[in-house]
VMD Tcl script that draws the C-alpha trace (Angstrom):
set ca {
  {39.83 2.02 36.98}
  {37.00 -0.38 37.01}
  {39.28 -3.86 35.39}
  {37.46 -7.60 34.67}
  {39.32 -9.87 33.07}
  {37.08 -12.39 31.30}
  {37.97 -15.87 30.98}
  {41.48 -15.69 32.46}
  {42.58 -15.58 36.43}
  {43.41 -12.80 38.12}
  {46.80 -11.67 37.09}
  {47.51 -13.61 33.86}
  {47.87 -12.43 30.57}
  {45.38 -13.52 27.50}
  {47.93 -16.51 26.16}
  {45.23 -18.23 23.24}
  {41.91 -18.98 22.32}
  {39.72 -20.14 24.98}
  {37.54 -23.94 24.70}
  {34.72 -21.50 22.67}
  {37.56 -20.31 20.32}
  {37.50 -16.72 21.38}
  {40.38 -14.32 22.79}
  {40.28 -13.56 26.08}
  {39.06 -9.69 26.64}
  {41.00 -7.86 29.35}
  {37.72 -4.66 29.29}
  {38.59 -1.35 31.31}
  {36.84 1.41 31.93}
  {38.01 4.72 31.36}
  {36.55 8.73 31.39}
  {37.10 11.67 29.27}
  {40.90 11.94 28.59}
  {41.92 9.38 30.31}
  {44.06 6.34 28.34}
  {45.39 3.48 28.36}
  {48.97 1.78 27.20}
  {49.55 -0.99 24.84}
  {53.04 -2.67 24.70}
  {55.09 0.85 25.53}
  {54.28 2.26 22.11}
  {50.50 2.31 21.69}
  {48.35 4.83 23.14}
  {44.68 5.09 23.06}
  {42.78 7.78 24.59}
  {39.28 8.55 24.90}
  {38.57 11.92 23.56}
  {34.67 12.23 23.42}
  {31.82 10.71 24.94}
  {28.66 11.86 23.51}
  {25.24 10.05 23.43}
  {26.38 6.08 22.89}
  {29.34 6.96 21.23}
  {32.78 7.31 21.95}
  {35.65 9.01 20.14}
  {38.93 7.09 20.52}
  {42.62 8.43 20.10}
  {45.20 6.60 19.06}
  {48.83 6.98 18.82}
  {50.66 4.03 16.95}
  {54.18 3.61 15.31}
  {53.46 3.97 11.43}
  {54.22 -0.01 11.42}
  {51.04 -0.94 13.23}
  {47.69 -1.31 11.46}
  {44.59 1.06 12.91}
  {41.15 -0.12 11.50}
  {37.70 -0.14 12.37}
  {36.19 -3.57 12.54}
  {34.43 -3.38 9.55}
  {36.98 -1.86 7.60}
  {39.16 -4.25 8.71}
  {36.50 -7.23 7.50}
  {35.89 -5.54 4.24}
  {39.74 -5.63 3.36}
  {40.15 -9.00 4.58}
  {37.25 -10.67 3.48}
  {36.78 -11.84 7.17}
  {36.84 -10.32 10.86}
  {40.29 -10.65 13.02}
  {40.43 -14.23 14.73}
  {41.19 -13.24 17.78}
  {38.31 -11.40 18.47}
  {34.91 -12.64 19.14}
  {32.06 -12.12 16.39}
  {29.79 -10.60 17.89}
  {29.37 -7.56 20.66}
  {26.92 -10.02 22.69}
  {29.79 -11.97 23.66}
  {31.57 -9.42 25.36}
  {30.85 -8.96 28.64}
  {29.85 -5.34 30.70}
  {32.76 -4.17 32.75}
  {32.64 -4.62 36.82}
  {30.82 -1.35 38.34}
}
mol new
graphics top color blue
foreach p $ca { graphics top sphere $p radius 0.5 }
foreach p [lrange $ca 0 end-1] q [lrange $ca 1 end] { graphics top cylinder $p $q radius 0.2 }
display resetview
């Protein structure tokens, strides 16, 4: 698992907004079938690579809201403020 944790040290947890006003973004890389685990309940699994795109499982409790981004912008008139605005300011995980 190829990890880079992006605006935080190594070892801490994303606790608010850094001085640009974004989240920090913990990124991981993972391969076909392969997951990750959010908070004990959330799993989310790639399922399919193909070309640039990637299929994405995920298992939630019925409680928690699943969107895509722009879904989640066209219900809320907005996109989520804890995530930055735009793809570019993400940055590539560690090879």
């Amino acid at each position: 698992v190829h990890v880079r944790r992006t605006g935080i040290g190594a070892g801490e947890l994303p606790a608010q907004p850094t001085a640009q006003g974004r989240a920090t973004m913990l990124v991981l890389s993972r391969k076909k079938n392969e997951s990750i685990i959010i908070n004990d309940d959330i799993i989310i699994t790639v399922v399919e690579i193909r070309g640039d795109k990637v299929r994405l499982g995920i298992q939630a409790p019925a409680s928690v809201s699943v969107h895509r981004r722009e879904v989640y912008e066209a219900i809320h008139g907005k996109a989520p403020e804890i995530l930055p605005s735009k793809a570019e300011n993400c940055q590539k995980p560690v090879e």
